[in-house]
Structure formats: structure tokens, C-alpha cells
SEPAMAR-937636 format. One record per residue (C-alpha): residue in one letter; x, y, z. Coordinates in pm, 1 decimal, padded with zeros to 6 digits. Each point is the difference from the previous one (the first is absolute). Layout:
SEPAMAR-937636
> residu,X,Y,Z
> a,X,Y,Z
...
end
This chain:
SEPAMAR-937636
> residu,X,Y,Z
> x,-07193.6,-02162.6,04248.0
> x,-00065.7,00137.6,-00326.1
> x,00207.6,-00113.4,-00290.8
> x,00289.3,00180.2,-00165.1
> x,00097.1,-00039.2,-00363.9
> x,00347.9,00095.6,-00089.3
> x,00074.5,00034.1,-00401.3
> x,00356.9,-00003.8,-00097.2
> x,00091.4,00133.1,-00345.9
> x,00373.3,00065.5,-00162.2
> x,00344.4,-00190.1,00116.3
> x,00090.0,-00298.4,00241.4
> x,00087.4,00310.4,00264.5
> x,-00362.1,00107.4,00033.1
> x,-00071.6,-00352.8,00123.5
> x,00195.2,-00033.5,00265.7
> x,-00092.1,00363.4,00103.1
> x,-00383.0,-00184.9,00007.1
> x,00077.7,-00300.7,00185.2
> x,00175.1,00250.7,00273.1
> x,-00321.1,00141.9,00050.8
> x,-00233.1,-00245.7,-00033.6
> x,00193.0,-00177.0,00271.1
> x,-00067.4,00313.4,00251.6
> x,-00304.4,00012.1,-00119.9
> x,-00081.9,-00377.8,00039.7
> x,00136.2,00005.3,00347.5
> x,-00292.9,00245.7,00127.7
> x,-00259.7,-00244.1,-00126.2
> x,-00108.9,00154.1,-00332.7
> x,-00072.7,-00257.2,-00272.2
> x,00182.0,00051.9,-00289.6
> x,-00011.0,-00063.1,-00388.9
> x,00244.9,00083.9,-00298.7
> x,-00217.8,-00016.8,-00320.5
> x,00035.8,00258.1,-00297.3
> x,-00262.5,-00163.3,-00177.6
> x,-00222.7,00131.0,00269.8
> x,-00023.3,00400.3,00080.4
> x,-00250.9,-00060.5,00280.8
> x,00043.6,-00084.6,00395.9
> x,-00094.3,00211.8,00322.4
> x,00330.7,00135.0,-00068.9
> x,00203.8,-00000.8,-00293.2
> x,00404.7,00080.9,-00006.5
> x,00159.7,00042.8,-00305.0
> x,00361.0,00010.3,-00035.2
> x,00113.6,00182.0,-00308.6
> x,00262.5,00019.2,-00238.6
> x,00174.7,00312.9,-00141.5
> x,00299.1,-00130.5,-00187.1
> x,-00079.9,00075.8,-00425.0
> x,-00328.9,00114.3,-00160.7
> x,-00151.8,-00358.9,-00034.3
> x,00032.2,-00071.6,00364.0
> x,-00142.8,00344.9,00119.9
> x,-00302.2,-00050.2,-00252.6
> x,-00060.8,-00371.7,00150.4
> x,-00010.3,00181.4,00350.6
> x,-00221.6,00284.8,-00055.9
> x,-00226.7,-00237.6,-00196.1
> x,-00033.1,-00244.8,00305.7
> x,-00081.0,00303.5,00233.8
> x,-00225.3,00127.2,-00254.5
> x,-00176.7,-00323.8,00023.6
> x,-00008.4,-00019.4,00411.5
> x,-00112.9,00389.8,-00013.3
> x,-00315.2,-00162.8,-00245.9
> x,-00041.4,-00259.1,00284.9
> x,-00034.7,00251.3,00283.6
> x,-00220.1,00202.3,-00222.5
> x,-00217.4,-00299.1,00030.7
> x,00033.2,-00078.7,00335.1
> x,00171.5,-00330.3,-00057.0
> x,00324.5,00160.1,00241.3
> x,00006.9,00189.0,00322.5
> x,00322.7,00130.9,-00059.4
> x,00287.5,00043.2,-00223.8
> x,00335.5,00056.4,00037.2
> x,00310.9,00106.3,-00256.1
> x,00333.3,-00093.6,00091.5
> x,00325.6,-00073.5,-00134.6
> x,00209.7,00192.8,-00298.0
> x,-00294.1,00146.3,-00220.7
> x,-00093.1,00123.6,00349.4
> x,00341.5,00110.7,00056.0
> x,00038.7,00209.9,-00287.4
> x,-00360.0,00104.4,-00103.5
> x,-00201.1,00038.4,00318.9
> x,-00038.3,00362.1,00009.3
> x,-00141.2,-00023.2,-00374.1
> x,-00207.8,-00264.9,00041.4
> x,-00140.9,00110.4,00332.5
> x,-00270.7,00267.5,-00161.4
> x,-00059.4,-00249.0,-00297.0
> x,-00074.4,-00334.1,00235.5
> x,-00228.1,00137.6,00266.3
> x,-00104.3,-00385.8,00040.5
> x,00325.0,-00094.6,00150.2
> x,00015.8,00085.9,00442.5
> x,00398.8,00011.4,-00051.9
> x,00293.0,00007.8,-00204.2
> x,00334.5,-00137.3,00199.9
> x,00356.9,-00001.9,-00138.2
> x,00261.4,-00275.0,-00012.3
> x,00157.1,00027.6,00291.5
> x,-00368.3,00073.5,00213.6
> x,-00055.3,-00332.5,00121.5
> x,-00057.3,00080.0,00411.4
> x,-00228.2,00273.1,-00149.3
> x,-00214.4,-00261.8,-00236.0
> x,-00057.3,-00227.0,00245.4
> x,-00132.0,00281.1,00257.2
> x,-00233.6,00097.7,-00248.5
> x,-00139.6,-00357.8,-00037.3
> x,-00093.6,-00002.5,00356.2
> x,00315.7,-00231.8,00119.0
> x,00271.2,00059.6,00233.7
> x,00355.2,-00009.5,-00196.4
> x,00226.3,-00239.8,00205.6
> x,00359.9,00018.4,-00075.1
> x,00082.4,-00334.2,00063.2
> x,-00188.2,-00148.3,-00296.7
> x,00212.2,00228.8,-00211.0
> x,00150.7,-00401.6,-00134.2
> x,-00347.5,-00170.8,-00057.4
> x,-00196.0,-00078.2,-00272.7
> x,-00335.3,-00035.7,-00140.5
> x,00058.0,-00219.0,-00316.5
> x,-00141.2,00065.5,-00337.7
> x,00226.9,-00244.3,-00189.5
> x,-00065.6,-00363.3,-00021.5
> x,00152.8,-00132.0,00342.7
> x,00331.5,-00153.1,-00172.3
> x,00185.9,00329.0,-00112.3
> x,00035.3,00357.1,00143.4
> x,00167.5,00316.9,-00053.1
> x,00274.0,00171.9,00223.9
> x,00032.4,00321.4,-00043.6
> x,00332.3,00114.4,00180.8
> x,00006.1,00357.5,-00095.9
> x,-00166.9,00318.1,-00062.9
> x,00018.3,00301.8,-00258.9
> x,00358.9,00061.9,-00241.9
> x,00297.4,00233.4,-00033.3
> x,00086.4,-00075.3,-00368.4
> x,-00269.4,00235.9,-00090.4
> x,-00005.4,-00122.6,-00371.1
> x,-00111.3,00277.2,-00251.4
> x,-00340.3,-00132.6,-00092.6
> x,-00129.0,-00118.3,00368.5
> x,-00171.3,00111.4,00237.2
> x,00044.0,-00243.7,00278.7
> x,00247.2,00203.5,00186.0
> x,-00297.8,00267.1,-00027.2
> x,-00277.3,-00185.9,00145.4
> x,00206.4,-00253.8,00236.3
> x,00243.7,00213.8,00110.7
> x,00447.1,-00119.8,00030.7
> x,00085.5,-00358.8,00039.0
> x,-00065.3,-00168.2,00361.6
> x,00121.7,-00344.1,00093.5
> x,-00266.2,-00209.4,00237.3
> x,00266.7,-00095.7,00283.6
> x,00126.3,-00337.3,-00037.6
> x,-00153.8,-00178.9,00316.7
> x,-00372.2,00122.5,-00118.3
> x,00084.8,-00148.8,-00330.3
> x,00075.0,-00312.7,00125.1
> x,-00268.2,-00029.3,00300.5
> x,-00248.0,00056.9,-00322.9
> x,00143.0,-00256.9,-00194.9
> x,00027.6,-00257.4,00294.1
> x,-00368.4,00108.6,00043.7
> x,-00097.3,-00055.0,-00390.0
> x,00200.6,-00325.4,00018.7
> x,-00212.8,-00085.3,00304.9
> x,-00321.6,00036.6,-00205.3
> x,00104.1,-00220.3,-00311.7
> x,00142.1,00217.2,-00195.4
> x,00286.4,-00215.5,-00226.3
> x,00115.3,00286.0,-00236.0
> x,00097.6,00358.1,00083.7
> x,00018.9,00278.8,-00241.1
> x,00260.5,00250.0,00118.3
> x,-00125.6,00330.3,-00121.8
> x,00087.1,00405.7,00006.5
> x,00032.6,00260.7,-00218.4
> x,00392.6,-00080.3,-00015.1
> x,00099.2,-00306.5,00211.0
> x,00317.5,00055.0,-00025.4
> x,00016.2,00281.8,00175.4
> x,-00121.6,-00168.6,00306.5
> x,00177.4,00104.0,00330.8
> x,00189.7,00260.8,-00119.6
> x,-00137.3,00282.8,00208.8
> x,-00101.7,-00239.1,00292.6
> x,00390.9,-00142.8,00074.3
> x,00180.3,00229.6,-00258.0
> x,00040.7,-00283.4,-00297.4
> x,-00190.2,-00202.7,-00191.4
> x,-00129.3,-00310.0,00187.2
> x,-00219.9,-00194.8,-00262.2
> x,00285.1,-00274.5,-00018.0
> x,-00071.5,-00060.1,00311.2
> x,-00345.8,-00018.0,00079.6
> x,-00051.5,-00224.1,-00289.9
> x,00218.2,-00246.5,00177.5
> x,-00186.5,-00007.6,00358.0
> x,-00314.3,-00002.9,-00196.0
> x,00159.0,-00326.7,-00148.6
> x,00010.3,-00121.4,00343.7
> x,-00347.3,00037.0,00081.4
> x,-00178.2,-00363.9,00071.4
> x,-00264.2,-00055.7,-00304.6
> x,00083.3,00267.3,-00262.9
> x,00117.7,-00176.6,-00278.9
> x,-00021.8,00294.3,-00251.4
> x,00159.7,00312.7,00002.3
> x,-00043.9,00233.5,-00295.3
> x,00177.6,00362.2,-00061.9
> x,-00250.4,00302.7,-00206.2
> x,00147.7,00328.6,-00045.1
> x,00376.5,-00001.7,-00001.3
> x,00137.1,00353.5,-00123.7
> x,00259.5,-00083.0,-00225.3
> x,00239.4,00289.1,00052.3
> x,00273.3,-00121.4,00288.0
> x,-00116.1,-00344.8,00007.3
> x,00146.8,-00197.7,00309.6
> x,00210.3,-00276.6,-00047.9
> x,-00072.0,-00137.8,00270.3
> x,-00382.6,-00008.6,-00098.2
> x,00159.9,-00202.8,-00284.1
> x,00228.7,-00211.2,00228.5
> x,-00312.7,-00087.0,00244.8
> x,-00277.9,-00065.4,-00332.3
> x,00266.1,-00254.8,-00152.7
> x,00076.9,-00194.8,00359.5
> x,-00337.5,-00024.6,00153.1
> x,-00236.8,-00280.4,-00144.7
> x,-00311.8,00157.1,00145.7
> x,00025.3,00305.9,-00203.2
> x,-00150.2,-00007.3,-00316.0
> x,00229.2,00038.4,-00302.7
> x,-00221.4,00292.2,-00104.8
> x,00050.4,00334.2,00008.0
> x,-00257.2,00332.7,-00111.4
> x,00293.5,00269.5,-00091.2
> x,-00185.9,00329.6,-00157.7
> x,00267.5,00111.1,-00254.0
> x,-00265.5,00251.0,-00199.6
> x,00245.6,00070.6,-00249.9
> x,00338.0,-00077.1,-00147.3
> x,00079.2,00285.5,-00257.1
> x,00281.5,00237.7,00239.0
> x,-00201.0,00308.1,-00140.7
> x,-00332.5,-00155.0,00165.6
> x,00136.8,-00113.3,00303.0
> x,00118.8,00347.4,00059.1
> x,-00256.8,00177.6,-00114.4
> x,-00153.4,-00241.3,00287.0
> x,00240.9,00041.1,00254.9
> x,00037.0,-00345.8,00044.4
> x,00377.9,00056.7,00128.2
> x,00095.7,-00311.6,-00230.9
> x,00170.5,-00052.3,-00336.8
> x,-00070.2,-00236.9,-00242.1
> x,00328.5,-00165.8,00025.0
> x,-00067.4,-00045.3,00348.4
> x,-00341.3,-00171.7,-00042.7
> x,00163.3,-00251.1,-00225.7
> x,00282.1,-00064.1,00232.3
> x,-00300.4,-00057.5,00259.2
> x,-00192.4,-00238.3,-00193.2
> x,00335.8,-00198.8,-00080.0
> x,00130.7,00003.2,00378.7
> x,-00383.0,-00147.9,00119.6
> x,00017.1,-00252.0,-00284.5
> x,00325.5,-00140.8,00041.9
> x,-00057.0,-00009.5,00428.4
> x,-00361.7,-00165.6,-00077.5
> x,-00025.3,-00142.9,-00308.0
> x,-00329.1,-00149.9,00007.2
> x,-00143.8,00372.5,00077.9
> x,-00347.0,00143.7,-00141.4
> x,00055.4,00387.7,-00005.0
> x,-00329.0,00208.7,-00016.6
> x,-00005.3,00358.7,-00115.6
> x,-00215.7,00297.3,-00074.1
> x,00038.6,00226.3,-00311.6
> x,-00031.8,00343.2,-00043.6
> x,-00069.3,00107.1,-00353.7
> x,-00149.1,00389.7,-00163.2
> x,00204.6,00135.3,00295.3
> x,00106.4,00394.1,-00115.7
> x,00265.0,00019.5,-00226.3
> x,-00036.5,-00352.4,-00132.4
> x,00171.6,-00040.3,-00344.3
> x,-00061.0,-00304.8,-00230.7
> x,00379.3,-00048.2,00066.9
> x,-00083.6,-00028.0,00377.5
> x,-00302.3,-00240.6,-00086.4
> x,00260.8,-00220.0,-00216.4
> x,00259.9,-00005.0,00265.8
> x,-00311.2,-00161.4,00274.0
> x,-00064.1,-00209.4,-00274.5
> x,00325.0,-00156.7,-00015.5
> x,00028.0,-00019.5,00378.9
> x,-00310.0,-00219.1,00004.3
> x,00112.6,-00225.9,-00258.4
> x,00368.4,-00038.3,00138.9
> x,-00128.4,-00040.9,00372.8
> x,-00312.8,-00249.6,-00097.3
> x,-00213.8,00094.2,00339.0
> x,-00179.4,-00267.2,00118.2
> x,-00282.3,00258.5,00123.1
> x,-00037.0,00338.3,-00182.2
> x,-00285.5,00308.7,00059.4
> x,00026.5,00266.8,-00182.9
> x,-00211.7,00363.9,00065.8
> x,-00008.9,00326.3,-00206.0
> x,00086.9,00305.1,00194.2
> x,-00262.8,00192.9,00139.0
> x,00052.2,00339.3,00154.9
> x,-00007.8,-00000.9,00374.6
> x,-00064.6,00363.6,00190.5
> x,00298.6,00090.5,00186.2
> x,00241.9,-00219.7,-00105.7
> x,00357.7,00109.6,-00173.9
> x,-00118.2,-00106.7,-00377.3
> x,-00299.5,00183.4,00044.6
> x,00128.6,00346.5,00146.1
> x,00293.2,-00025.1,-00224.5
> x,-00055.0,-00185.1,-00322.1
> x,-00232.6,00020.9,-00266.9
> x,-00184.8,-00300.9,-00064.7
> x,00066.8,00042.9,-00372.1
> x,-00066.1,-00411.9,-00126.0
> x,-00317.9,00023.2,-00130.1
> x,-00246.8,-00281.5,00159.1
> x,-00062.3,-00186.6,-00302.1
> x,00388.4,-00059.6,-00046.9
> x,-00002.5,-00148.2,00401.2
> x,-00272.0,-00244.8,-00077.9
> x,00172.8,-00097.5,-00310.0
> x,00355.3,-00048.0,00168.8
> x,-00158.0,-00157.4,00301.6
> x,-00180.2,-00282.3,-00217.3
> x,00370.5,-00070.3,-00174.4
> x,00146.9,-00048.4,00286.7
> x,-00273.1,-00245.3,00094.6
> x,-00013.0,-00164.4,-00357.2
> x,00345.3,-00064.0,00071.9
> x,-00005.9,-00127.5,00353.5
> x,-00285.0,-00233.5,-00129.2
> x,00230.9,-00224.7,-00206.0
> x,00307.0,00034.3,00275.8
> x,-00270.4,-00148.0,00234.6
> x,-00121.4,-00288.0,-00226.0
> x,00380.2,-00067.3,-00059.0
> x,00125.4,00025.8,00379.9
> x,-00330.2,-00276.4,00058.4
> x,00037.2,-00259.8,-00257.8
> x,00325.1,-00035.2,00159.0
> x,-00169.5,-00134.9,00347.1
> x,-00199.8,-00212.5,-00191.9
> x,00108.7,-00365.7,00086.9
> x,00138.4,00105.8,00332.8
> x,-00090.4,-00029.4,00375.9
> x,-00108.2,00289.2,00195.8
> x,-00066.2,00042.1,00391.2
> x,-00342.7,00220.1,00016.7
> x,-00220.6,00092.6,00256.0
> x,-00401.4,-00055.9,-00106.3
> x,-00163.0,00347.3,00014.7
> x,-00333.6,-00151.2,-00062.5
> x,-00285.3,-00093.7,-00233.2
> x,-00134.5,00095.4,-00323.1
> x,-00221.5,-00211.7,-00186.3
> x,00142.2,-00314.7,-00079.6
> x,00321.8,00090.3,00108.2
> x,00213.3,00075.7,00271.8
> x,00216.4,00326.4,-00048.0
> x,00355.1,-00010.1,00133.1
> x,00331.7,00197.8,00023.3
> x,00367.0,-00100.3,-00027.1
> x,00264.9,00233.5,00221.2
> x,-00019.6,00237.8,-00358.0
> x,-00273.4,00116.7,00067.5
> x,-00166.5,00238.8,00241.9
> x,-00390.7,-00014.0,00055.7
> x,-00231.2,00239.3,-00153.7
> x,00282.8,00123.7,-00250.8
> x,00137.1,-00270.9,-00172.7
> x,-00081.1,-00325.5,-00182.8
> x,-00137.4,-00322.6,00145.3
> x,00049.1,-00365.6,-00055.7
> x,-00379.0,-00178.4,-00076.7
> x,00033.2,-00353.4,00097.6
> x,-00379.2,-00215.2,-00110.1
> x,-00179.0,-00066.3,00316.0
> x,-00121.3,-00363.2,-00119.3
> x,00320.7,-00136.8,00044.6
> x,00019.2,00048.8,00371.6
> x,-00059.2,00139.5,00255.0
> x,00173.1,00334.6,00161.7
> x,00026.6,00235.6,00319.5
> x,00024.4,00347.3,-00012.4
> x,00279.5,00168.3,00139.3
> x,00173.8,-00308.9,-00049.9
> x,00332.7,-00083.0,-00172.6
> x,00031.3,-00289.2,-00310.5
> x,00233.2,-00073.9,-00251.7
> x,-00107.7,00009.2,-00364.3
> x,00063.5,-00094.0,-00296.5
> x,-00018.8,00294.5,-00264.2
> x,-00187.9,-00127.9,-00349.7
> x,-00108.0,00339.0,-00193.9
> x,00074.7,00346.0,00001.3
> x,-00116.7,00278.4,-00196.6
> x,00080.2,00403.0,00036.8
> x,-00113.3,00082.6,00395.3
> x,-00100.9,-00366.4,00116.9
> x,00110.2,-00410.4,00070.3
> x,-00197.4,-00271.1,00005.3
> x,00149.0,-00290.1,00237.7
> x,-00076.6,-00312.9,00167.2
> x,00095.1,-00090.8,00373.8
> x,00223.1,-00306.7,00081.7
> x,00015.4,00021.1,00352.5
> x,-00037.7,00233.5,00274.6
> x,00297.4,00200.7,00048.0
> x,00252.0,-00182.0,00281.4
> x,00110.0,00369.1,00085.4
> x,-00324.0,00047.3,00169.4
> x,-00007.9,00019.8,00344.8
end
């Protein structure tokens, strides 16, 4: 059968869209690939990103470079799929005569037609994995209703849609099944999880039978909205040992102007009281968040205010991104995008001066303690590790020296922490963790 490369680009999302179809596509015999570092196969599959500027350009770059490869003769055929596809297919159709077919996010029956298979339904919970065998993602929901001023999510993915419980779970048990030890709960709002499925929120829940499941030791929450936070989300994070005391909360901005300006239906005062209600419930939590800064209307009072928020709430894990006008969306039909871009570099880079030296403060703090991490692998002369703070690909890692002793990936040890600097630790193992089953 000939062999089918599948190139994921942009968010955690996109690869678990991948993995859906490579499993279809792996049950009707194809041999399959995913390698970005190579635009060449009998048939290539790239699935594209069309969240900011940055992420578009990294996807029309990567099909410019599979179009050069068909050009060549090094691919048969090439398709486009995903949220660049979504949004820009009719415009790149004349411009990309190289590619046989452009296919939405929600076109997956159709993509796998065109690829010669037959798409069988009940597959819809399998996987083809691209991430080393010990972790996965779960994505238990589609799309958004918060419709935030500057995104265009809700544009290209369409409202918020829960994944029914019991296919949630039969994919989990299935992951589980496989090896996987950690599970990264991910959507563009978790919280918001069940809502239109049963009529409330369900996230609470699910967490806890996904606690129950037989060999996941891990379970980690991305992408909690913080506007009408549930408490029980809070109640469940503090009680259950398997879940990670970690948390990625997006709060973009604190200034009230800017988070209206953003419609982020959210005060400050309310993201404060947030903050304080998850810390005193789970003290030992590492919040993660995203920044927003250059977004229209921005004063340097609004810049000071986001300022202060990061110094008073000390994030373990910070990203920050200037805004960048997206077609379609509120801030773009409706605001003027009046900070010039020289002034968003400038803030951004404060913001990450500052997080710098909250980050080398919040790590010399772990030095001299224990930690229970799970090996990720090998670089070098060391083997690279991560405590329940942090999330793979994203955030820091613990480098314990490989001539001390020998370790298993995907496996769990306790170590001892004996450096830090800004974004990494440096440990040594003392035993493999008794937690591991």
C-alpha cells in the first residue's frame, strides 16, 4: 500500500484531529508516517493551522514546500485540510494548483474518501499515535460560544460541542490499554464540557471516572475559560490525587477596559477572586496562562495594571503574544488596531523580562526537594523529565545526568531537585517512584 504522510502544525487539537484519521486510515492498510521535516511521500496530508499570523505563515510555508515536492515528482498527491483550509480554501485554491483538495475541519468522512479508504464510524475512538507512547491528548470538545473579540475559533470551528461521555471514556480505557500513563484533558474551554450534551457542565465529572481508569496515573487540565469557573472543577482538582495540580487558565488580560474591549465577560476583581479560591483549595497549584498585549485601545495604564497582575499572581507558566488582526473577528470589524507594532513587541518582551525572574524565583524554591516525574526521554547525556507542573511540549523539564543510572521512558521516579535557573531543573533520581503501577 503506498505510504501516507500526515504533517500536523498549530495546537494540541490538530493532533488528535490527526491521530483520528490516521487510525481510519491505518485500518485500510495504508502505511503511514508523521514527519514535518520531510515534505515528500506518495501522499502527503498536511493539517494546518489558522489561529494568528505566525501560525498561518508556518502553514502556508509547509504547503509551499510539499507544492515544491510535487513539482518534482517526489509526491503523488497532496492534500490541505484543517483551519487554514477552513478559512482560506477558496483563496488559496487558484494560487496552489499543486494541491488535489482542500477539506475543512469538520470534513473528515470526506478526507478519507478522497484517500481511497472507506470511513468506518466505529473507529471514530481510535488512534494512530504521534506522541511518545506514555502520554496522550483527549480532546472532549469541539468549537466555542464565548466568541472572544480577537478570535476566530468560533469562525473556523464552529459553537462548542461536547464528545459524549461514554466515547470519552471508551477512548481513554483504549489509550490506557496502549500504555499511555498521563492524559492531557484538552478543548478550547474545558469547562464548558457537557453543557449542551446533558444541559450543565459535566467536566467535574468526567475527570473523576477518568480517575478510575486502570493505568492512568496523570491527568492534566489545558484550556479552562476563566469566566464562571465551576466549583466543583475546583472541589474534584483538590480531592483527586491523579490529577495534576496544574492548571493552563488563558486570562489575556486583567485591565477591566481590556477585558471588555475583549469581551471576555470577566472583571478583574473576579480573576483575582479566581486565582485566590484555586490557591487556597490547591495550594501546591502551577497556574499557566497566555497574555494578550498591543490589543486596540491599549493604554500604558492598561499595560501597568497586567504588569501588576503578573507580579501579584507569580505564574508558574506565562506566554505572552501581541495582537494580530484576525479577518472576521469582533476587534477587527469594530476596532481600530491603533497600538503601533513596535510598542507590542516592546510590551510583550516586559512582560517576559518580568516572568523571567518570577520563574527563576518560583524554581530555586524546588531546589532541595523531591519530585515524582515521568522520564520523557533522552538528550545527550541526560535524561529529560517532568514533574505534575509541567505539561509536555510547553513547559519546562527536569534534566537528570544519565551516568548516574539508568532510566525508562514513560516511567515514573522520584528526584531530588539540585539547580534551577529561569525555564529549567537539574535533578538526580533516588528511586523509582512507588506510585507506579
Amino acid at each position: 500500500m503506498k505510504k501516507i504522510n500526515v504533517i500536523t502544525l498549530g495546537c494540541s487539537k490538530n493532533t488528535v484531529d490527526s491521530e483520528h484519521l490516521m487510525a481510519q486510515l491505518a485500518a485500510a492498510g495504508y502505511t503511514l508516517a508523521a514527519d514535518s521535516d520531510r515534505a515528500d511521500s506518495d501522499v502527503v496530508v498536511i493539517n494546518t493551522c489558522g489561529f494568528i499570523g505566525d501560525a498561518k505563515q508556518e502553514s502556508v510555508d509547509m504547503i509551499l514546500r510539499a507544492a515544491a515536492a510535487k513539482r518534482a515528482g517526489r509526491i503523488e498527491r497532496l492534500f490541505v485540510i484543517g483551519c487554514l483550509a477552513q478559512r482560506y480554501a477558496d483563496e488559496l485554491r487558484p494560487e496552489l494548483p499543486e494541491v488535489d483538495e482542500f477539506f475543512g475541519v469538520n470534513d473528515w468522512a470526506d478526507i478519507v474518501r478522497a484517500l481511497g479508504a472507506e470511513y468506518r464510524p466505529e473507529l471514530e475512538t481510535e488512534r494512530y499515535p504521534t506522541t511518545p507512547a506514555h502520554y496522550a491528548y483527549l480532546k472532549i470538545s469541539e468549537g466555542c460560544n464565548w466568541r472572544c473579540g480577537y478570535c476566530a475559533i468560533p469562525l473556523i470551528r464552529g459553537p462548542h460541542r461536547s464528545v459524549p461521555m461514554e466515547q470519552l471514556l471508551g477512548e481513554a480505557r483504549r489509550l490506557a490499554a496502549r500504555g499511555v500513563r498521563e492524559l492531557i484533558v484538552i478543548a478550547q474551554d474545558t469547562t464548558y464540557y457537557g453543557i449542551d450534551l446533558y444541559g450543565r457542565r459535566r467536566l467535574a465529572e468526567l475527570l473523576t471516572e477518568l480517575c478510575r481508569i486502570e493505568g492512568i496515573e496523570w491527568i492534566r487540565l489545558h484550556y479552562a475559560y476563566p469566566a464562571e469557573f465551576p466549583d466543583d472543577v475546583v472541589e474534584t482538582m483538590a480531592r483527586e490525587p491523579k490529577i495534576c495540580k496544574y492548571l493552563d487558565i488563558p486570562f489575556q488580560h486583567i485591565s477591566d477596559a481590556q477585558l471588555h474591549a475583549m469581551r471576555r465577560r470577566h472583571t478583574k476583581a473576579e480573576a483575582y477572586g479566581l486565582i485566590r479560591r484555586l490557591r487556597e483549595a490547591i495550594p501546591d497549584l502551577a497556574l499557566r496562562t497566555t497574555l494578550l498585549v498591543g490589543y486596540p485601545g491599549e493604554t500604558e495604564a492598561d499595560f501597568a495594571e497586567l504588569e501588576q497582575f503578573v507580579r501579584d499572581v507569580r505564574f508558574e507558566r506565562l506566554g505572552v503574544f501581541p495582537y494580530s488582526e484576525e479577518e472576521g473577528t469582533y476587534s477587527a470589524e469594530r476596532l481600530r488596531d491603533d497600538v503601533p507594532e513596535e510598542v507590542k513587541r516592546e510590551r510583550a518582551d516586559r512582560i517576559m523580562a518580568l516572568q523571567n525572574g518570577i520563574s527563576r524565583e518560583n524554581n530555586l524554591r524546588r531546589v532541595g526537594s523531591v519530585q515524582r516525574v515521568i522520564v520523557d526521554g533522552r538528550q545527550g547525556d541526560c535524561y529529560v523529565a517532568r514533574s505534575q507542573y509541567d505539561s509536555p511540549e510547553v513547559d519546562q523539564e527536569i534534566l537528570i545526568p544519565a551516568a548516574a543510572r539508568q532510566l525508562r521512558r514513560g516511567h515514573f521516579y522520584e528526584v531530588r531537585i539540585t539547580a534551577a535557573d529561569d525555564y529549567d531543573l537539574t535533578g538526580e533520581a533516588v528511586a523509582p517512584s512507588r506510585l507506579h503501577r
